[in-house]
N, C-alpha and C positions, 0 to 999 in steps of 0.2 A: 549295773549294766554298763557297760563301755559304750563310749560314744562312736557311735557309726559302724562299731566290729562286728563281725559275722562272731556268732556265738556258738562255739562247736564240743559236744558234750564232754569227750575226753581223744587223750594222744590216741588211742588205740581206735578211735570212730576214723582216724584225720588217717592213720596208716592201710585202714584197711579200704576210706572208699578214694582219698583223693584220688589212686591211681587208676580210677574208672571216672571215663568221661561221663558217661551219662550220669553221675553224682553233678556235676554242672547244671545241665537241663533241669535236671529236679529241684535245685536251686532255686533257679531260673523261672523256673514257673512257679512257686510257690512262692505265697503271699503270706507265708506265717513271716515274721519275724524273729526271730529266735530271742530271748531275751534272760536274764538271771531272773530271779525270782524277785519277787514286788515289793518295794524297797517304802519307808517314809516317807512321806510328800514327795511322791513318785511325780507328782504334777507338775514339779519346776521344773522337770527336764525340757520339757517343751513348750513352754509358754511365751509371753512377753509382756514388760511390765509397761503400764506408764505409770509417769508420778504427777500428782495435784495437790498443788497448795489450795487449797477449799475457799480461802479469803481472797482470792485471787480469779477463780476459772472461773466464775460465771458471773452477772450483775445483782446476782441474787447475793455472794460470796457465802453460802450457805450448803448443809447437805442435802437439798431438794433442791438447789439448784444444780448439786453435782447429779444426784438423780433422774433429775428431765435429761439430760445431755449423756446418758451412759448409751442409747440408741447410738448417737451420732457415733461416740467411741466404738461402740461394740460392729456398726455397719463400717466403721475406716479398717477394723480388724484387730483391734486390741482387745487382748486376754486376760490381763487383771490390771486391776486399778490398786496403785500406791497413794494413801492418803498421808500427806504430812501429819503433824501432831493434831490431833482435835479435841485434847483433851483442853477442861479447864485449867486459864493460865492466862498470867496479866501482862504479855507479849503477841505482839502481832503474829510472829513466827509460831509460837507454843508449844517451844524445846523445852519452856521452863516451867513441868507441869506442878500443879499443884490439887487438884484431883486427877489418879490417874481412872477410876471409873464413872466420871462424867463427859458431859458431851458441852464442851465450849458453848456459853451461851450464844455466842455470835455466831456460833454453825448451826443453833440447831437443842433439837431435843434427844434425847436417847432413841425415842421413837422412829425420829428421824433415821438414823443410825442403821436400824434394824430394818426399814424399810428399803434404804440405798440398797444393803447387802442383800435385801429379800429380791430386789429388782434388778438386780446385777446375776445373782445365782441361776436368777429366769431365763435370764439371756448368753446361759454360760458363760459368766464373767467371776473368775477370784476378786477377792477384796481384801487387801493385807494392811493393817496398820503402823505407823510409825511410834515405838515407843522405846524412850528414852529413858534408859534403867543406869547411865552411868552415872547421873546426877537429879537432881529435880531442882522445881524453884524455889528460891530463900521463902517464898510464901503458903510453902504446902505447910500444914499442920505439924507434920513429923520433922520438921527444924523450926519453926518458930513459933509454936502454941506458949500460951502460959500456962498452959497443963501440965504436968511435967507424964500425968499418964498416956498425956497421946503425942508429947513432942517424944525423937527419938534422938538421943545425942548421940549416943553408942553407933549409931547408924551412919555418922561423919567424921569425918579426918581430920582430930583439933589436936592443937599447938600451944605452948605458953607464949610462942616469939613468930613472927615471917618468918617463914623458913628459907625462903629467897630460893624457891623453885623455878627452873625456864618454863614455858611451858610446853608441853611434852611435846607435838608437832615439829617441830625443830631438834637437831641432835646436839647437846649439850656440850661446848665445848670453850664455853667462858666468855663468848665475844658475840651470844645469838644477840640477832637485831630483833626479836622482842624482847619488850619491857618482862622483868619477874615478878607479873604480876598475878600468882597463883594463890596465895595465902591472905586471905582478910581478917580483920580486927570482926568479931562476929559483933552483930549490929545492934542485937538483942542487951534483954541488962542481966543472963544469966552466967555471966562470968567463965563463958566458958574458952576465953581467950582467942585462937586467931584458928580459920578454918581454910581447908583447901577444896578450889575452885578451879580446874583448869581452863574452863570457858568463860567464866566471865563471873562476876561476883552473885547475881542473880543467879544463881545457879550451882551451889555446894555437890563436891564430888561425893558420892554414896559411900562408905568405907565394908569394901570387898577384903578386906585385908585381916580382920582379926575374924577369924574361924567362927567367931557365935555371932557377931554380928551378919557374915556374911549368911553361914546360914539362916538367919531371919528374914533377911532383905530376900532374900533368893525365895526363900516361903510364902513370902508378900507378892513378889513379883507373878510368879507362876500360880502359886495356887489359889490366890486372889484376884490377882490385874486378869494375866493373860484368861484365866477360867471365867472370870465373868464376862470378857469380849464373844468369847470362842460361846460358850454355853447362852448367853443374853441373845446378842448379836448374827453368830456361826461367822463366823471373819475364818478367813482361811491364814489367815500368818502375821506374822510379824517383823518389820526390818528393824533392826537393833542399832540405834544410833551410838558411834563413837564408839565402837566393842574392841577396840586394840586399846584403850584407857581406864578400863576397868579396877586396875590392881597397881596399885604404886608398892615398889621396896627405895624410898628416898628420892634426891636431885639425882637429873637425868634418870633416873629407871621408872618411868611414868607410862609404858608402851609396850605393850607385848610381853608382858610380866606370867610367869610361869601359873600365877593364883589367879590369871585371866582365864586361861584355859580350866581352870579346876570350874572356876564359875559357870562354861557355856556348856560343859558336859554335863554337867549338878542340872541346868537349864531343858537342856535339851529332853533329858533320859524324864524328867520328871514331866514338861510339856506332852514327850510320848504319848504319857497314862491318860492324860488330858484327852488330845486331841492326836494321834501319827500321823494325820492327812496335814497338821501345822504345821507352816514353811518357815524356817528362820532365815532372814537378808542380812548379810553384815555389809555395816560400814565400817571399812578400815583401810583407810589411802595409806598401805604402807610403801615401804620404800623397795621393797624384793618381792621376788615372786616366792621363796620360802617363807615368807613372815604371810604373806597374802594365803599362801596353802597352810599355813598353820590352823587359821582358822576353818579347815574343811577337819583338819585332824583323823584324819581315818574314816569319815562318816561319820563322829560321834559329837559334832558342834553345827555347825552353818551347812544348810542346804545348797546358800547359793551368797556371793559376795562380788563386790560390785569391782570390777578389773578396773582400778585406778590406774591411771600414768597412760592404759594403752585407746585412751579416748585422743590423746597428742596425736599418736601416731597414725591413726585413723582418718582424723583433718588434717596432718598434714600430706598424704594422701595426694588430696584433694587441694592442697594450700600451693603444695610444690611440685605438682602435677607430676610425684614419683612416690610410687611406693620404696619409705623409707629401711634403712640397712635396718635389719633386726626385729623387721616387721613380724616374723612367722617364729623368731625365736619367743618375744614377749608374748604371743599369740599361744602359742604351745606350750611357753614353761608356764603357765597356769593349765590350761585342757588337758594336756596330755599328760596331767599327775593329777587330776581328778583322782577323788580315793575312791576305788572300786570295792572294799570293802566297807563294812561296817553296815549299819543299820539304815542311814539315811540315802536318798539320791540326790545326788550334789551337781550342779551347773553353774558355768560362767555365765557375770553378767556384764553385758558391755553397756556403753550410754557414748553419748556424747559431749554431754555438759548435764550437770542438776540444778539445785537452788543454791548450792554453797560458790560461792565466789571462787574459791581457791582452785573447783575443778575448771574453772574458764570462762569467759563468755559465751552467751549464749549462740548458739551454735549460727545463725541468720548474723550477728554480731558480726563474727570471727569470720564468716566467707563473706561479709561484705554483700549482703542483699543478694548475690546472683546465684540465681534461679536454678540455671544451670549446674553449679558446684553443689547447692544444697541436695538439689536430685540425686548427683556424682556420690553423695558421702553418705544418704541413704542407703542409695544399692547398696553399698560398699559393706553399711552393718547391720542392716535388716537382714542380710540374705548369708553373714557369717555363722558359724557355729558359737551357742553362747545365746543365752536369753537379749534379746535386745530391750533396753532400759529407753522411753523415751520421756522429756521433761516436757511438759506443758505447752504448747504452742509452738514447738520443734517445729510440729507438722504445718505452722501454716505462715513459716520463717519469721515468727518473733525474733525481735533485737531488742537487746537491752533497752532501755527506758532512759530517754535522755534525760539529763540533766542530776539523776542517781547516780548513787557509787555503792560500791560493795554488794552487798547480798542484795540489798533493794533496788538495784540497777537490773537485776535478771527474775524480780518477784514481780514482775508486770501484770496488768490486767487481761487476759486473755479478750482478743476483738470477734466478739462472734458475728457481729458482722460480713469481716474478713473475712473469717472461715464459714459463712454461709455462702460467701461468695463463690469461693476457691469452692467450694463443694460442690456445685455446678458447672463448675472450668475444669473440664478433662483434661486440661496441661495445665495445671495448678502443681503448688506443691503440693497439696493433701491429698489430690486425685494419686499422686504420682506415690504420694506412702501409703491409701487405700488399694494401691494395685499391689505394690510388694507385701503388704502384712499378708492381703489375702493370698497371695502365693505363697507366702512362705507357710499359711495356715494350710495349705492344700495338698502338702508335699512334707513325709515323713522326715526324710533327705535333708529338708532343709529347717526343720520344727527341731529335730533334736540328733540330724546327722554329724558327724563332724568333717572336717575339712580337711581337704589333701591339697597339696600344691601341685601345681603342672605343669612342668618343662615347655616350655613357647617359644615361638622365633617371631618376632615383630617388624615391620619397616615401615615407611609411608610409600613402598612400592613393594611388589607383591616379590618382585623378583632382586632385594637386596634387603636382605635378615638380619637381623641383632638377636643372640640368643637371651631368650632370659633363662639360662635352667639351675643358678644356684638362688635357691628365698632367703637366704640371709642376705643377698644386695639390693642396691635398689633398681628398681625398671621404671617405665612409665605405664605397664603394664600389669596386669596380674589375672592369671588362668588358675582356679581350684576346681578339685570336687569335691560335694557335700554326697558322703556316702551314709545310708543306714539300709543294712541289710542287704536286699537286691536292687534296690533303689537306688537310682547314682544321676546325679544332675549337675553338672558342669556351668560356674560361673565364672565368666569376662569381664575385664575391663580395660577401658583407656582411661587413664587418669590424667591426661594430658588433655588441658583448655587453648591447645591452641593447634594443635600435629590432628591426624586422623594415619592410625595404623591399618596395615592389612596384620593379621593375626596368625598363626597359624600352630597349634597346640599338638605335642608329642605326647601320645595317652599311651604309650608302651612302657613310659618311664616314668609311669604316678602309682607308689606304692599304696598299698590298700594294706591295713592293719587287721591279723587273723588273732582272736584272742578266745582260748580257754575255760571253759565254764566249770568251776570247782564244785565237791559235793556240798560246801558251803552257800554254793547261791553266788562268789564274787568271780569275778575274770581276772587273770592275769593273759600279757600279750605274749602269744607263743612263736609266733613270724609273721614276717611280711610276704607281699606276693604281691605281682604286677596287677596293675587295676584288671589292663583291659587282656593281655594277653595271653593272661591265664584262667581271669574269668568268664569274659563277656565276648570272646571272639567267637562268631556260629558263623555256616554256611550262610552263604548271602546278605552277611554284615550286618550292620543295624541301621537303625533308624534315628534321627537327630533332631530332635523340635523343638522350637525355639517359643519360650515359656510369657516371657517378659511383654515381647512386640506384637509375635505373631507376625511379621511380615519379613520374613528372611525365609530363603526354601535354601536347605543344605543338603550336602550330597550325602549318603551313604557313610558308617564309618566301615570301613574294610581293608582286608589284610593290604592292603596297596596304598594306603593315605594315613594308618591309624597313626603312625609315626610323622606324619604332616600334616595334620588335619587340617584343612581351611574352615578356618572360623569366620570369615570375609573381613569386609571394609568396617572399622569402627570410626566414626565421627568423633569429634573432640568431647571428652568427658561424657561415655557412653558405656553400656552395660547389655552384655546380652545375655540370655539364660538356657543354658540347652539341657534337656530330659534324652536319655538313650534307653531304649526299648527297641527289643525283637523286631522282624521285621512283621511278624505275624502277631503281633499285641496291639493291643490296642494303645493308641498314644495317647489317650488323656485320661490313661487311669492314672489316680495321685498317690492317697493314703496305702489303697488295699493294694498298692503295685508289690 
């Protein structure tokens, strides 16, 4: 299904009623949805994640501690929980598994396990696990048993010599400022010379690379790991750590290797038979948005994959009180190539920051404690198109952890404290991302609509404008709409901490995307059309209500303003949220609008 398109059966439906108005009204009042046919873990499209390092969120650092506090989650308005690694493993972190179907003794019992997911599912909440198939720890069985029946060598990438590889992260160009340090002298006394490790020596790369091993590992993984989670457990998915590093052909070809993709479709097609409600989450911070869509591949890999590089331009937003040049292009050249075919349903996911260093500090870190900005850059990606990803005490402006560096500068103790506090303070942060989640949970539009940009005139006087109307630059502003279906709701900003604009938005010049429903079940985009003046213009205008405050009363939109509309006074680093609706509907219907 296309995001946010009206879905219209064939060319000859569009020929024969567009040209009768009253095919509008009928639109218009009708609360079907139109949609392709019901795709794979149809459920990412609209969800949202948080992530929990488990040794970390609670004083418990356990899975009944994450347990007791899935209420607080589920009442702030969070839809599935992202659990870091909890398998068995002799790292704090526990990237470096060495049982992949146990339960970390410091988390917990398996029991435990089955109970979180049982009390999460109650509370309609997903639960997806993090598991790490590109490598495992030098201390699982299957590299360093003295068995030789249960160790698996065929399973790693060995060498007689270092082979003096960069490591992948970096593009290979003879002068990278990491060390090459990917190849170890294996530690064991089985002679089996020097092994490749792109992360770190604890941690040997799997060898995806020779066809009989790959298919074994691929056999182990899925019809073993992922089926005893899913079948024990019932966990609804899995984010796949490091999935652009899977398949090396040599130095520098370490990343996005063409036997990567053979592996995530071999993955997918086979998790299908498993489970098709199973979500797959890639990690892969590539460098382009074609290596980033690679991994959606037509629907036949990743449901959903975490939009690296455009968390930058999100804060800075908010850093440089302008929406930055190229905002709406990185925005789009991920969304708006969603693969509408193929068997899965695929959505972007945004975040802000996670546990890895490299994607930033923690987001309270980076805007410097004020309160203000962090509210600013919530609205800003809670209420976008694109699952919103949030890291662990986001919500109650954690900062890194003085006196740490690297990853353990942003793996803090979450203070529940704090956040019982803020959870009684209506102008908290967490009050402030309990009210957006549950809007955004209320409202089809904004749960899994996608985004139109909207031509605006801004000034800090009502009567001297600045136009914003191209989105490839930058403003201090920014006007979208999140459309699905009939559904259309209109979000503002001032991104500016120091100015207060009056606003005023052109809704005659915001295209809305018509796309085509094949006998396939896929859409392709057939044309565009004016939001408002070819769909949503009725006798006696509409109606305009403001979502977020509730305390703004706006005029009318009608054929005499729709083209200036006065969106009023915005205060420094401010958000308003408008829903339009007939004049004769009612305004607070949300889903079934």
């Amino acid at each position: 299904m296309k995001k946010g398109g009206f879905v219209l059966n064939s060319l000859s439906a569009i020929r024969k009623y567009l040209g009768f108005i009253f095919l509008i009204f009928i639109l218009l009042s009708s609360s079907i949805s139109l949609k392709a046919k019901d795709k794979n873990g149809e459920w990412i499209e609209d969800t949202n994640i948080y992530e929990i390092f488990v040794r970390k969120f609670t004083p418990e650092h356990n899975l009944k501690g994450v347990e007791a506090h899935l209420q607080d989650l589920s009442d702030m308005g969070v839809k599935t929980i992202w659990l870091m690694p909890t398998f068995k493993s002799p790292s704090p972190h526990c990237y470096d598994v060495t049982d992949y179907k146990s339960v970390n003794s410091d988390y917990g019992t398996l029991e435990d396990m089955k109970s979180l997911v049982a009390k999460a599912h109650s509370i309609n909440m997903k639960v997806i696990l993090d598991l790490p198939i590109n490598h495992c720890g030098s201390s699982n069985p299957i590299f360093s048993s003295p068995d030789s029946k249960i160790r698996k060598d065929s399973w790693f990438i060995w060498s007689t010599k270092d082979e003096e590889w960069p490591s992948p992260w970096v593009y290979w160009d003879g002068k990278t400022l990491y060390p090459n340090n990917t190849w170890y002298k294996d530690p064991n006394t089985f002679n089996r010379g020097y092994y490749y490790a792109a992360f770190d020596k604890a941690m040997p790369d799997l060898n995806y690379n020779n066809s009989k091993s790959r298919d074994e590992i691929i056999e182990y993984f899925v019809n073993d790991v992922m089926k005893f989670w899913i079948t024990e457990c019932k966990v609804d998915g899995f984010r796949l750590d490091a999935a652009r590093y899977i398949a090396e052909n040599g130095s520098g070809k370490q990343k996005d290797q063409p036997q990567t993709h053979v592996v995530w479709q071999e993955i997918r097609a086979m998790l299908d038979k498993i489970d098709s409600k199973a979500v797959m989450v890639a990690e892969a911070p590539t460098e382009t948005d074609a290596q980033l869509l690679s991994y959606y591949d037509d629907g036949k890999e990743f449901n959903s994959a975490f939009h690296f590089g455009f968390q930058g331009m999100l804060l800075d937003c908010i850093k440089n009180g302008q929406r930055p040049e190229g905002f709406f292009n990185e925005l789009f050249g991920i969304q708006r190539h969603l693969p509408q075919k193929g068997t899965q349903e695929c959505q972007d996911s945004l975040m802000l920051a996670n546990h890895d260093s490299f994607a930033g500090a923690r987001v309270g870190t980076q805007l410097g404690g004020d309160l203000a900005k962090e509210k600013a850059v919530a609205a800003l990606y809670l209420l976008l198109s694109g699952n919103p990803v949030m890291y662990y005490g986001e919500e109650i402006g954690m900062q890194n952890t003085l006196g740490a560096e690297g990853d353990d500068a942003i793996r803090g103790n979450l203070d529940w404290t704090q956040y019982n506090k803020q959870k009684n303070d209506p102008n908290s942060l967490l009050s402030y991302y309990t009210k957006l989640l549950n809007l955004r949970n209320s409202y089809n539009a904004l749960k899994e609509g996608q985004t139109y940009f909207v031509p605006a005139s801004y000034g800090t006087t009502a009567d001297k404008l600045t136009k914003d109307s191209d989105p490839d630059k930058s403003a201090p502003v920014m006007c979208i709409i999140r459309n699905e279906g009939t559904q259309n709701i209109m979000i503002a900003h001032n991104f500016s901490s120091k100015e207060s604009y009056y606003i005023f938005a052109d809704l005659t010049k915001c295209k809305i995307d018509i796309y085509e429903e094949s006998t396939k079940g896929s859409s392709s985009l057939l044309h565009k059309v004016f939001f408002l003046k070819h769909f949503f213009h009725t006798k006696g205008g509409l109606l305009a209500t403001e979502l977020l405050e509730n305390d703004s009363e706006l005029p009318d939109i009608t054929r005499d303003n729709m083209s200036n509309y006065p969106l009023g006074k915005f205060e420094p680093l401010s958000t308003k949220v408008l829903k339009f609706d007939r004049k004769h509907k009612k305004v607070n219907d949300s889903n079934n609008d």
